[in-house]
Biopython code that builds the backbone (N, CA, C, O; Angstrom):
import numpy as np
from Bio.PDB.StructureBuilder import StructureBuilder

atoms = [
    (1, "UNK", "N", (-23.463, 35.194, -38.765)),
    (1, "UNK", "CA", (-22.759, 34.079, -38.207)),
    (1, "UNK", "C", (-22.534, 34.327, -36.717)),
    (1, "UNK", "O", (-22.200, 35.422, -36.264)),
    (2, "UNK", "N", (-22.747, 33.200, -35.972)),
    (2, "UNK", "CA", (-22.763, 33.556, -34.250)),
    (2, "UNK", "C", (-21.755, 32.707, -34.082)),
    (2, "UNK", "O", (-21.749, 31.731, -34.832)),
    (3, "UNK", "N", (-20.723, 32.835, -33.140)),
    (3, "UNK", "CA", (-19.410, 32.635, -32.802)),
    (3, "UNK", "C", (-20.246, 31.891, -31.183)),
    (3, "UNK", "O", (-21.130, 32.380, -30.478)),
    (4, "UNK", "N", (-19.563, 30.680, -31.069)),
    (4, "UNK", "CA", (-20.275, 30.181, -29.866)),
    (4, "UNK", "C", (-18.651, 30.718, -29.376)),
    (4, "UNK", "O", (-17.816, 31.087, -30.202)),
    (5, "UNK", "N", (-18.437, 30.684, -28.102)),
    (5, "UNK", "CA", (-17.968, 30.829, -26.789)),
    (5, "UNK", "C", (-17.764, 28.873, -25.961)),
    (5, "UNK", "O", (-18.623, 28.343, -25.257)),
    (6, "UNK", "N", (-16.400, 28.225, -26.368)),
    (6, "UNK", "CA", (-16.726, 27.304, -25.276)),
    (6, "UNK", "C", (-15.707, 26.977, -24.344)),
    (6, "UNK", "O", (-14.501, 26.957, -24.589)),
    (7, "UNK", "N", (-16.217, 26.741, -23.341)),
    (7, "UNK", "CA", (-14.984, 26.828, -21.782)),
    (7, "UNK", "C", (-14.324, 25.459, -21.988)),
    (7, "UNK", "O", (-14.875, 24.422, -22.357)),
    (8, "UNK", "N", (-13.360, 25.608, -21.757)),
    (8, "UNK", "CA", (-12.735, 24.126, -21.429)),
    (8, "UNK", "C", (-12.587, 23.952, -20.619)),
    (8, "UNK", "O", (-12.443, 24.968, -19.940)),
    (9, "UNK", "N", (-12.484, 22.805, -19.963)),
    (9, "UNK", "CA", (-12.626, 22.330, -18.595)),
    (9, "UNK", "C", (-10.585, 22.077, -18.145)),
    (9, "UNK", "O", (-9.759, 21.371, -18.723)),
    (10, "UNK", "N", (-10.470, 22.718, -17.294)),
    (10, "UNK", "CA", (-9.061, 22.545, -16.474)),
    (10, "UNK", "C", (-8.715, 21.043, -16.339)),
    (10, "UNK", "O", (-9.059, 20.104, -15.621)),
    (11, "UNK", "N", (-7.780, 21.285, -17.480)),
    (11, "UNK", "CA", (-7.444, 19.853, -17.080)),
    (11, "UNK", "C", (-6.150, 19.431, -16.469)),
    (11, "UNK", "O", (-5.068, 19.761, -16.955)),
    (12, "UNK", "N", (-6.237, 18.914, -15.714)),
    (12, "UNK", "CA", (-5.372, 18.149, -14.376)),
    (12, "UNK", "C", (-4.825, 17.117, -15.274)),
    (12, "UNK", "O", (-5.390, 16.537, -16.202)),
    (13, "UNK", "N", (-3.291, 16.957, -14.709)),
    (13, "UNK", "CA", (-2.413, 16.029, -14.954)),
    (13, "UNK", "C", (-2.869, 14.918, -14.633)),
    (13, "UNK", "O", (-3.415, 14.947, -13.530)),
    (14, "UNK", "N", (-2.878, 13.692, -15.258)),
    (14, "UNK", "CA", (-3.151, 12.086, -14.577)),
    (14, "UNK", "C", (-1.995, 12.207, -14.459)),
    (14, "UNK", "O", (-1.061, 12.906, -14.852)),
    (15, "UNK", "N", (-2.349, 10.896, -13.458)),
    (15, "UNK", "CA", (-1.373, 10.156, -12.306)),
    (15, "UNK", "C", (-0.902, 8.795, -13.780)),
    (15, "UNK", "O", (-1.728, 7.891, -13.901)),
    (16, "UNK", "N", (-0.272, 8.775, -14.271)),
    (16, "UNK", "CA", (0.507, 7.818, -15.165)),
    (16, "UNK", "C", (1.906, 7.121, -14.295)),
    (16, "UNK", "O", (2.992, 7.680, -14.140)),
    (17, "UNK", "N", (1.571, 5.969, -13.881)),
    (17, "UNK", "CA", (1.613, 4.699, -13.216)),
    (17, "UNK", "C", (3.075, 4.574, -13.726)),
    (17, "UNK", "O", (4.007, 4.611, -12.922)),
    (18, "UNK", "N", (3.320, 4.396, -15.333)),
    (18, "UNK", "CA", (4.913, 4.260, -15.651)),
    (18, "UNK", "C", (5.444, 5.710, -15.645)),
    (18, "UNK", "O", (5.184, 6.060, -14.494)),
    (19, "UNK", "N", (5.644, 6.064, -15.852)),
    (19, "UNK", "CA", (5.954, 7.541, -15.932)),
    (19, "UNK", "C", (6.855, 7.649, -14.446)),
    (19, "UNK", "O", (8.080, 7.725, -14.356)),
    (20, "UNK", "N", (5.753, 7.628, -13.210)),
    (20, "UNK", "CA", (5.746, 7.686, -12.010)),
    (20, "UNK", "C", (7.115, 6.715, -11.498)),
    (20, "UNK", "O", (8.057, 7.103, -10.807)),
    (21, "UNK", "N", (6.877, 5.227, -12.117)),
    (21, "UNK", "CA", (8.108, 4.088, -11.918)),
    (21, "UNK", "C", (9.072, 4.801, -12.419)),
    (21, "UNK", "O", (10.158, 4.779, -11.839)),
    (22, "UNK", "N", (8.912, 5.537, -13.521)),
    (22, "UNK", "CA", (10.634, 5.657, -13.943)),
    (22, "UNK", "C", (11.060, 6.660, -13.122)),
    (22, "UNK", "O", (12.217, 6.904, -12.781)),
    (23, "UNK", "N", (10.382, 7.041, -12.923)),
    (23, "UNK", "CA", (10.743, 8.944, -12.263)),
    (23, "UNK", "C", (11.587, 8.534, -10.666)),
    (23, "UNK", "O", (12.528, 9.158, -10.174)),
    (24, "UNK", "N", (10.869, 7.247, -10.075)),
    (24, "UNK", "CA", (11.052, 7.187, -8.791)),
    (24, "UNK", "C", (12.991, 5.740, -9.104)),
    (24, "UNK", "O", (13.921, 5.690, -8.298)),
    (25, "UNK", "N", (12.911, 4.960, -10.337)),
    (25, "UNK", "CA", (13.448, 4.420, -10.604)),
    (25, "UNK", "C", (14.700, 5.330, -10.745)),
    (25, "UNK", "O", (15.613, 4.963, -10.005)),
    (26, "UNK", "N", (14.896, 6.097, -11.278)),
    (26, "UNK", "CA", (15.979, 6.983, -11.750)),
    (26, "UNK", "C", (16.342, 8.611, -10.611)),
    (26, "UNK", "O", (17.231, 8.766, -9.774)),
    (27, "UNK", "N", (15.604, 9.259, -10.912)),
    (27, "UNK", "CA", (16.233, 10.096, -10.030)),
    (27, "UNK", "C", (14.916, 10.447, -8.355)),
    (27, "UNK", "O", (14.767, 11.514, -7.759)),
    (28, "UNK", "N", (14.216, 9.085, -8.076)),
    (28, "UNK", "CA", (13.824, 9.521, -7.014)),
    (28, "UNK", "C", (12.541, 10.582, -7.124)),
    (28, "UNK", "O", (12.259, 11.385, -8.013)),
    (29, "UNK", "N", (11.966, 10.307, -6.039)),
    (29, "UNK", "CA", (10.516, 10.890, -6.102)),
    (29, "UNK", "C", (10.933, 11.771, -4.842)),
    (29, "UNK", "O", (11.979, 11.730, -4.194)),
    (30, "UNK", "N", (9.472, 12.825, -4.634)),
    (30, "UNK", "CA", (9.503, 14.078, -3.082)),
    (30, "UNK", "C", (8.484, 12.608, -2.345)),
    (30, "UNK", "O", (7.930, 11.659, -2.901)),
    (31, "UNK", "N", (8.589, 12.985, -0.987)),
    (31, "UNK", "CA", (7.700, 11.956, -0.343)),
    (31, "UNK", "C", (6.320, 11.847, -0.870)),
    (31, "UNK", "O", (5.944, 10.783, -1.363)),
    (32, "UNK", "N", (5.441, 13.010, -0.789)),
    (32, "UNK", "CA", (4.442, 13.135, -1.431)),
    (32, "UNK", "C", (3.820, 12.037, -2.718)),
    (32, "UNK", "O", (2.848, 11.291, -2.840)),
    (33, "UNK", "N", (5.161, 12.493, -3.664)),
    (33, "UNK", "CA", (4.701, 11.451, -5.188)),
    (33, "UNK", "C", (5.396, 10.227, -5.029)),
    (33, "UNK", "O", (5.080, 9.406, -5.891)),
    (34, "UNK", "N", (6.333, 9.789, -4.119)),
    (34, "UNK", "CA", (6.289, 8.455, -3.463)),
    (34, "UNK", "C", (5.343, 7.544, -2.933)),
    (34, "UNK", "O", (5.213, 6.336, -3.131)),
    (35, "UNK", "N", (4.323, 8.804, -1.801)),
    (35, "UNK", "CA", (3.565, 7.879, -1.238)),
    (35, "UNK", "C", (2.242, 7.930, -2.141)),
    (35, "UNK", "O", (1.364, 7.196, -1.687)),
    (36, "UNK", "N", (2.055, 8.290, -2.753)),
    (36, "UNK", "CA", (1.110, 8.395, -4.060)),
    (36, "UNK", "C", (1.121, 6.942, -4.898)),
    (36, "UNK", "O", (0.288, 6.046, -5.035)),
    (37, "UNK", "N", (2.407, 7.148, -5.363)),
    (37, "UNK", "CA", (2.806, 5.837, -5.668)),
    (37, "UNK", "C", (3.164, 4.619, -4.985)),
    (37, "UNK", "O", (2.911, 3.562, -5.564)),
    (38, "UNK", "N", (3.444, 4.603, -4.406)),
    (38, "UNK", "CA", (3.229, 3.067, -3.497)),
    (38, "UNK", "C", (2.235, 3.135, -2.770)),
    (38, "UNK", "O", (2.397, 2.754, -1.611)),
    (39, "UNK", "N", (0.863, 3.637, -3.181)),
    (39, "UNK", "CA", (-0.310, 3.441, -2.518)),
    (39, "UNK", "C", (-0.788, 3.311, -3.706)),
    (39, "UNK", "O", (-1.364, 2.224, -3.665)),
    (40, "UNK", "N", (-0.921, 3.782, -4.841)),
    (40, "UNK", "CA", (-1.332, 3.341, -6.069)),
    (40, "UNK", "C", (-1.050, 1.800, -6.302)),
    (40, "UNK", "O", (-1.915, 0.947, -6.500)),
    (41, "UNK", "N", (0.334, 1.597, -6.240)),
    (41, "UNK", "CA", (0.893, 0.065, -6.100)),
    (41, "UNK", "C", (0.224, -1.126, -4.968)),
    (41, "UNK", "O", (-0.245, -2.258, -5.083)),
    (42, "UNK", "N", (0.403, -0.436, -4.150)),
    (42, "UNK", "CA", (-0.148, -1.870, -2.977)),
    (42, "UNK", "C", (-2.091, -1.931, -3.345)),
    (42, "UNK", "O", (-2.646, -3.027, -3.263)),
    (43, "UNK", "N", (-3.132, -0.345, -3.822)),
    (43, "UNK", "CA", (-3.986, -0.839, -4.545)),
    (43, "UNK", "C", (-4.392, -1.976, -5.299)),
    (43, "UNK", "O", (-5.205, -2.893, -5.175)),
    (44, "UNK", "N", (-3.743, -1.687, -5.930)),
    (44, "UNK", "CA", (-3.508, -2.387, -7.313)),
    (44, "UNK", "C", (-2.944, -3.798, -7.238)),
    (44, "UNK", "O", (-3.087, -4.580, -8.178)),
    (45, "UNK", "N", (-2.473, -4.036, -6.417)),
    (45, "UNK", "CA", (-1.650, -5.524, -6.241)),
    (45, "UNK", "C", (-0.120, -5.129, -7.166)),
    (45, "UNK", "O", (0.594, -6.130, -7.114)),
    (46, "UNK", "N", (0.289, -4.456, -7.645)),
    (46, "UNK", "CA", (1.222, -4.221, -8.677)),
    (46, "UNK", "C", (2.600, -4.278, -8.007)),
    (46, "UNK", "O", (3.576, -4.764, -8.577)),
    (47, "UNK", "N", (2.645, -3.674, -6.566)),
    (47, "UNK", "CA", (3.687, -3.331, -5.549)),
    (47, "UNK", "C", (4.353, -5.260, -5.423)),
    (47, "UNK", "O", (5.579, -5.363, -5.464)),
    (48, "UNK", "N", (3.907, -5.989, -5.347)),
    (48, "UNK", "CA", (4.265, -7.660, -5.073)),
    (48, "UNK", "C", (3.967, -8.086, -6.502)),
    (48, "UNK", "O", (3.506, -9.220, -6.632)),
    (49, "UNK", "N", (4.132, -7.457, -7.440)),
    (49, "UNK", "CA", (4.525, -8.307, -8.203)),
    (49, "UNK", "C", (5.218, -7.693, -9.725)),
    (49, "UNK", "O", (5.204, -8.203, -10.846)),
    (50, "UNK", "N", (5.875, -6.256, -9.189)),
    (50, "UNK", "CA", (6.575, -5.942, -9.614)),
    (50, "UNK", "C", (8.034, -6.725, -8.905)),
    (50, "UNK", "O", (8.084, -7.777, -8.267)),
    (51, "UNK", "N", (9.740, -5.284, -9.488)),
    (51, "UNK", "CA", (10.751, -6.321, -8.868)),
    (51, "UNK", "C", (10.343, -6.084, -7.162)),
    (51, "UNK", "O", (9.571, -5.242, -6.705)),
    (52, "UNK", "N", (11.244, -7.264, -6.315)),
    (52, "UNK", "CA", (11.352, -7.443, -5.290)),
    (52, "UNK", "C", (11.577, -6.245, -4.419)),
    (52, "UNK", "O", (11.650, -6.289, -3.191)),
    (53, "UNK", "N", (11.691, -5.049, -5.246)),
    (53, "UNK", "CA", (12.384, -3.606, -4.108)),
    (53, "UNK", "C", (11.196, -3.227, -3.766)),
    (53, "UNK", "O", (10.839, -3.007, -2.609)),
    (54, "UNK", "N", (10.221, -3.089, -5.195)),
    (54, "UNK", "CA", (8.817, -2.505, -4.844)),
    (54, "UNK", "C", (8.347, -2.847, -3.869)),
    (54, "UNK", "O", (7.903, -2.100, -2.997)),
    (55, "UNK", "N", (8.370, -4.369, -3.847)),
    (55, "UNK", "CA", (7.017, -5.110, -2.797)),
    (55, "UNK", "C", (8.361, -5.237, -1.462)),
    (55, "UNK", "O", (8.024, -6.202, -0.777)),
    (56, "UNK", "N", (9.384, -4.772, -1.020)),
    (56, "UNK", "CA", (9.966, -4.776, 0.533)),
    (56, "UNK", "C", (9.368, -3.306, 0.485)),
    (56, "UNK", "O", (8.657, -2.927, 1.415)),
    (57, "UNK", "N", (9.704, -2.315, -0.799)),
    (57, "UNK", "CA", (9.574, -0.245, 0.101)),
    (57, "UNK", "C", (8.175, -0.541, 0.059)),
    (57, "UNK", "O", (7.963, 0.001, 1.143)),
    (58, "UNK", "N", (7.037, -0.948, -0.286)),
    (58, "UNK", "CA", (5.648, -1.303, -0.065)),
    (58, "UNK", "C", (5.281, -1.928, 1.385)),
    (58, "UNK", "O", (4.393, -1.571, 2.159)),
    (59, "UNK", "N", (6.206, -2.938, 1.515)),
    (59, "UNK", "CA", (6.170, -3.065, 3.669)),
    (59, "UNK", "C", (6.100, -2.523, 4.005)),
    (59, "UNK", "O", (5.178, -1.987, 4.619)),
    (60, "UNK", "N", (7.926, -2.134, 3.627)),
    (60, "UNK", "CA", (8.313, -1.221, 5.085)),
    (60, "UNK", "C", (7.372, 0.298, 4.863)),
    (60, "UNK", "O", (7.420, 1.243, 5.651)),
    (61, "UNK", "N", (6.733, 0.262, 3.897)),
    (61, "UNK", "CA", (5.363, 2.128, 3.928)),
    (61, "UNK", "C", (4.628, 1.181, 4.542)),
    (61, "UNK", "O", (3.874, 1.883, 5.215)),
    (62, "UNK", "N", (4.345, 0.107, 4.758)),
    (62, "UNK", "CA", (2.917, -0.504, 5.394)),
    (62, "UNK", "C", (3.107, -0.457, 6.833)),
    (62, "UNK", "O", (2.287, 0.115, 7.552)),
    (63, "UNK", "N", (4.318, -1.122, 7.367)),
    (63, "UNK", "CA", (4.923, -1.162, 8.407)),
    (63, "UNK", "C", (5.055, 0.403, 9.475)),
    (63, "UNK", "O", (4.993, 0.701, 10.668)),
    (64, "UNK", "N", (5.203, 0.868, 8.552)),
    (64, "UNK", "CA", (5.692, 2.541, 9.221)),
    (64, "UNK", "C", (4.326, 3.710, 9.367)),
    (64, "UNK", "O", (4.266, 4.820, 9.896)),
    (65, "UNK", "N", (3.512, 3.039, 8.780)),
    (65, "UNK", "CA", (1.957, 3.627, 8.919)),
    (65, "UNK", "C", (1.737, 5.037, 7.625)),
    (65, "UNK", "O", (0.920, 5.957, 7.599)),
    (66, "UNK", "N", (2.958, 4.634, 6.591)),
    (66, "UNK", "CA", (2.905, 6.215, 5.607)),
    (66, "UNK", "C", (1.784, 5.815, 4.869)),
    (66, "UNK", "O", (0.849, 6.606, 4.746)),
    (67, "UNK", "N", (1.728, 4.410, 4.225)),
    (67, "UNK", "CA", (0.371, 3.838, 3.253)),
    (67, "UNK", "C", (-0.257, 2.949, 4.082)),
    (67, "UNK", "O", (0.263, 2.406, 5.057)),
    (68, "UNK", "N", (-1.273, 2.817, 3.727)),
    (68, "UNK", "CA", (-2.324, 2.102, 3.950)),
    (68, "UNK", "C", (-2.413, 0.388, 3.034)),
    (68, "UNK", "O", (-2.272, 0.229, 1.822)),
    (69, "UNK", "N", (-2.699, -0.759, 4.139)),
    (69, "UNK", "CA", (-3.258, -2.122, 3.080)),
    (69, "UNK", "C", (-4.325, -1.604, 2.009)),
    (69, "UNK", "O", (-4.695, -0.431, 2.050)),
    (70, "UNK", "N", (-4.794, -2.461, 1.087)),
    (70, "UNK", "CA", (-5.120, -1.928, -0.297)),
    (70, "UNK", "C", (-6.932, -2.349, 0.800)),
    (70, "UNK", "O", (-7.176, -2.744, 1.940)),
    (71, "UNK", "N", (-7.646, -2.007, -0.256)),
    (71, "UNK", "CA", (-8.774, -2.238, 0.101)),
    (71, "UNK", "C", (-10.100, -3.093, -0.248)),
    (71, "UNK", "O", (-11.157, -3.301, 0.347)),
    (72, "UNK", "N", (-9.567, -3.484, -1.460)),
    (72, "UNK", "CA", (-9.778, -4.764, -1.888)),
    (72, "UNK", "C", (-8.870, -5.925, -2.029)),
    (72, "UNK", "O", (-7.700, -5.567, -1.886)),
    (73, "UNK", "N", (-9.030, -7.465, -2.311)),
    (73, "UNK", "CA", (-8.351, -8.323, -1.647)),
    (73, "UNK", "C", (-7.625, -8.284, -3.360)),
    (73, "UNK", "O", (-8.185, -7.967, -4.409)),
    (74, "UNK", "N", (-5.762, -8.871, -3.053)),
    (74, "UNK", "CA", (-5.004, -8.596, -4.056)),
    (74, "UNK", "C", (-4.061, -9.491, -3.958)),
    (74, "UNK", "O", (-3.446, -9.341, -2.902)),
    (75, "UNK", "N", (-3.590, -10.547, -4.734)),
    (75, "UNK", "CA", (-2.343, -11.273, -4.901)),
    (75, "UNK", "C", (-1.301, -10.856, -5.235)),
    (75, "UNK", "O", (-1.251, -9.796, -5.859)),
    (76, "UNK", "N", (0.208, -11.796, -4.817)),
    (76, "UNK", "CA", (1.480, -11.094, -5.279)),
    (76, "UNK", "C", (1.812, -12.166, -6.069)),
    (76, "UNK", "O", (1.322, -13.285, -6.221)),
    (77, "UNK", "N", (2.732, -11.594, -6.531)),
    (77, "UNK", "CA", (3.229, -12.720, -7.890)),
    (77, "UNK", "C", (3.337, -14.430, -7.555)),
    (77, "UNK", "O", (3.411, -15.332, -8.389)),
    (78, "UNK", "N", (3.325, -14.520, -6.406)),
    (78, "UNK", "CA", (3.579, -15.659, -6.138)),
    (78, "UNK", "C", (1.833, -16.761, -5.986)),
    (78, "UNK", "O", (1.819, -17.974, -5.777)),
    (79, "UNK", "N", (0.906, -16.102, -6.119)),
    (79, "UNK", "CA", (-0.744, -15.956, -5.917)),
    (79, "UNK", "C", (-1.008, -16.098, -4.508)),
    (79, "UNK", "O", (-1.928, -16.840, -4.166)),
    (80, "UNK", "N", (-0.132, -15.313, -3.400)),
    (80, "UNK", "CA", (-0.478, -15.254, -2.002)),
    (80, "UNK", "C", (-1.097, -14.315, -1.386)),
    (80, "UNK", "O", (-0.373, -13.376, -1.054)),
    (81, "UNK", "N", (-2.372, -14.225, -1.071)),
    (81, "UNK", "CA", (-3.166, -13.140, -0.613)),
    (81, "UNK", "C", (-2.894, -12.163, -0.004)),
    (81, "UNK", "O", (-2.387, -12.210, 1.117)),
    (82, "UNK", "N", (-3.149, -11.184, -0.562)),
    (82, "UNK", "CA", (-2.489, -9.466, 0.617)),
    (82, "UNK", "C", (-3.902, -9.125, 1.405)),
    (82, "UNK", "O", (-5.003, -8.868, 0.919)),
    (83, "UNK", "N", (-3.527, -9.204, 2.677)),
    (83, "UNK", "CA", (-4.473, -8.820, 3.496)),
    (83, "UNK", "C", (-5.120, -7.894, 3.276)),
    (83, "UNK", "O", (-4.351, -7.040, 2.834)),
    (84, "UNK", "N", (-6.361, -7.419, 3.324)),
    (84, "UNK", "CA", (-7.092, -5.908, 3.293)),
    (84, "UNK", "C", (-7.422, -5.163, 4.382)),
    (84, "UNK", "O", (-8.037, -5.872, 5.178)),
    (85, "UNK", "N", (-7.277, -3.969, 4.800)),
    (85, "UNK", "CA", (-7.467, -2.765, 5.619)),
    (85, "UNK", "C", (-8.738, -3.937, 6.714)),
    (85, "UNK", "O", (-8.372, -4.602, 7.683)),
    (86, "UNK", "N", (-10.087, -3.877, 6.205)),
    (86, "UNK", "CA", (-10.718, -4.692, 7.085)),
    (86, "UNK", "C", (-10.279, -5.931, 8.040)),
    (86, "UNK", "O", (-10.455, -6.127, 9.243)),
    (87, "UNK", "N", (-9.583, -6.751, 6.942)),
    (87, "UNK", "CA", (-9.308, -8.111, 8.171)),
    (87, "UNK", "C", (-7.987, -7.863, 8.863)),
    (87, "UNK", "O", (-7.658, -8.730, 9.672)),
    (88, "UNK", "N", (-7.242, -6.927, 8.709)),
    (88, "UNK", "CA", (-6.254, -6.329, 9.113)),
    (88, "UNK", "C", (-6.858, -5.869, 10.809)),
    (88, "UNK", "O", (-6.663, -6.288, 11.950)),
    (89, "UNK", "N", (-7.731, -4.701, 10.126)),
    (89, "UNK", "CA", (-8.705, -4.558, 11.543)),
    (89, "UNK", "C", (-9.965, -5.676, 12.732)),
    (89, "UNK", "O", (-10.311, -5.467, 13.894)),
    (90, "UNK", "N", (-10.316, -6.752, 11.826)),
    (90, "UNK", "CA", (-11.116, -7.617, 12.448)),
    (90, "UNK", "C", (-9.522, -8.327, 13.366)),
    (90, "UNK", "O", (-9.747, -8.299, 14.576)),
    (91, "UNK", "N", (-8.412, -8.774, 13.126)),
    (91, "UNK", "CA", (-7.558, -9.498, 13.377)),
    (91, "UNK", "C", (-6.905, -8.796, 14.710)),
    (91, "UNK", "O", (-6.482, -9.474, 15.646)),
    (92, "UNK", "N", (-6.865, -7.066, 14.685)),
    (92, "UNK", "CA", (-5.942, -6.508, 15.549)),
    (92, "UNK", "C", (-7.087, -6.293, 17.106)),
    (92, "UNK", "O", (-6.700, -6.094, 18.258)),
    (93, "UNK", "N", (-8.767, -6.439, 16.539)),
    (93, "UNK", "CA", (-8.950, -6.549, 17.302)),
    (93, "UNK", "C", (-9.642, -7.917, 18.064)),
    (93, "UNK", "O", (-10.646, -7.772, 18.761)),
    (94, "UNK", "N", (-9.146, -8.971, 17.908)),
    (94, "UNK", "CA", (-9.015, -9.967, 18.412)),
    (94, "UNK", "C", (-7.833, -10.089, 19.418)),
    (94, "UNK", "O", (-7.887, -10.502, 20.577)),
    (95, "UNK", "N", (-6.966, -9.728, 18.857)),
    (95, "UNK", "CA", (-5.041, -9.625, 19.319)),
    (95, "UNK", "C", (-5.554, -8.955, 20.738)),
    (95, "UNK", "O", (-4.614, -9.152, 21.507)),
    (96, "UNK", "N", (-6.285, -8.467, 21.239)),
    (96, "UNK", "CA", (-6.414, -7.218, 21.420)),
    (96, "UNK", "C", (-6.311, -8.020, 23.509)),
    (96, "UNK", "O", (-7.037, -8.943, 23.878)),
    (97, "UNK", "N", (-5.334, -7.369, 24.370)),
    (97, "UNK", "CA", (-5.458, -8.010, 25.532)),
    (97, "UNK", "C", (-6.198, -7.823, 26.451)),
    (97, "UNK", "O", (-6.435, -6.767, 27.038)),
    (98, "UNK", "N", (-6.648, -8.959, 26.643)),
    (98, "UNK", "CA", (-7.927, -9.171, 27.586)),
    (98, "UNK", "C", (-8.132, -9.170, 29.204)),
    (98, "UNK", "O", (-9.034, -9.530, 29.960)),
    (99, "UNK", "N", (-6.565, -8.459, 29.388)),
    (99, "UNK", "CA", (-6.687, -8.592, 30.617)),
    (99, "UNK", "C", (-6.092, -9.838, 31.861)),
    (99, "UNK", "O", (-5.963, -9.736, 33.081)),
    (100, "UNK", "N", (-5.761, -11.253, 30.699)),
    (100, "UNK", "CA", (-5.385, -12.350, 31.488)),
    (100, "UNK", "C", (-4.100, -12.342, 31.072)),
    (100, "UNK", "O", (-3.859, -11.631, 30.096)),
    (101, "UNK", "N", (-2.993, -13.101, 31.684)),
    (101, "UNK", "CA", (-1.736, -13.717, 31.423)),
    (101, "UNK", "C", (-1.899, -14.695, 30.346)),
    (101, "UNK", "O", (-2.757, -15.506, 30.695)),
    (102, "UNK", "N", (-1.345, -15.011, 28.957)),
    (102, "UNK", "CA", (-0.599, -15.365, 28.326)),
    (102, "UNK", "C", (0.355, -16.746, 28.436)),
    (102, "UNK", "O", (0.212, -17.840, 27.890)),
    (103, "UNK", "N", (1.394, -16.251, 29.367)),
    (103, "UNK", "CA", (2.687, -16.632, 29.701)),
    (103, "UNK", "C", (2.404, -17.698, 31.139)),
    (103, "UNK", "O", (2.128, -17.415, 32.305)),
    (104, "UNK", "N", (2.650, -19.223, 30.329)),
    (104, "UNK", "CA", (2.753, -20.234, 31.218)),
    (104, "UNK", "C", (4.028, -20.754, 31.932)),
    (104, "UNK", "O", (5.096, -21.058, 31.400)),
    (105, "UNK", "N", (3.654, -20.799, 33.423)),
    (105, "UNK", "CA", (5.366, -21.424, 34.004)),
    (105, "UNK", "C", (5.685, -22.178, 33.264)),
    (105, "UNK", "O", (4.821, -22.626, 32.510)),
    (106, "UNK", "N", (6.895, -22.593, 33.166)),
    (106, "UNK", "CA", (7.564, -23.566, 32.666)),
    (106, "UNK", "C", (8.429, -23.865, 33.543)),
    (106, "UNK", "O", (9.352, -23.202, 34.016)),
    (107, "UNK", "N", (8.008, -25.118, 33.775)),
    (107, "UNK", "CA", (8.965, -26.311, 34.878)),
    (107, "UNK", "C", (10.441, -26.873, 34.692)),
    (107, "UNK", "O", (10.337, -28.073, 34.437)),
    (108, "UNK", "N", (11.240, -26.638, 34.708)),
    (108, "UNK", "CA", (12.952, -27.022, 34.227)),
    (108, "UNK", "C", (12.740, -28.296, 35.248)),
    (108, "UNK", "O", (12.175, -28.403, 36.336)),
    (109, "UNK", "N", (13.354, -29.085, 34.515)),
    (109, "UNK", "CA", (13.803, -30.476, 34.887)),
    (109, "UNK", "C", (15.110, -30.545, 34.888)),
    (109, "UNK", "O", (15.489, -30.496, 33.718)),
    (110, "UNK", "N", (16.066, -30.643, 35.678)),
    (110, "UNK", "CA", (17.387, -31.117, 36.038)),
    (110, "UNK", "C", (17.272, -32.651, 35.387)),
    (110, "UNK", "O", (18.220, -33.431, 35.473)),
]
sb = StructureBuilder()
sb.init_structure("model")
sb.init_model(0)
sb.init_chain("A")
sb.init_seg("    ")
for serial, (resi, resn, name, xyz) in enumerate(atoms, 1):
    if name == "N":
        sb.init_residue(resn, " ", resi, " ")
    sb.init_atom(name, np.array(xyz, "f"), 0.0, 1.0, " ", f" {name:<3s}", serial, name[0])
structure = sb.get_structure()
């Protein structure tokens, strides 16, 4: 009788999505498995249409440059389009100043 020998492969924790909500729901996440998770979320479209806290701490990480827009195109509960990383970038560089004034006199009339 020959005895095979077989390796198992190291297996790594998944990233479990509820697990993660409750953890951050109750006693708080390290930044790390925060920004894990609300980048998993704004992915996913899940961040806007979970409650209302998700989709403002999902801004203000968008706002503050910790996460990234998702990267494919994603609705929030309301079916209003979340911008993606690309038109985010086609848009900022349009914005982008050209060098001319903007800002027209404006004439006050007495």
């Amino acid at each position: 009788m020959v005895r095979r020998i077989v390796k198992r492969k190291s297996i790594k924790k998944k990233f479990n999505l509820v697990d993660e909500i409750i953890a951050f729901e109750t006693e708080g996440l390290p930044p790390a498995r925060g920004k894990r998770l609300f980048q998993r979320l704004v992915d996913t479209g899940q961040a806007f249409q979970l409650q209302g806290r998700f989709g403002r701490q999902a801004s203000a990480m968008i706002k503050a440059g910790v996460i990234k827009l998702p990267k494919k195109t994603t609705f929030d509960a309301f079916g209003n389009r979340i911008m993606t990383r690309e038109e985010f970038a086609r848009r900022k560089k349009k914005r982008r100043w050209n060098g001319k004034s903007n800002n027209k006199k404006i004439k006050i009339i007495n």
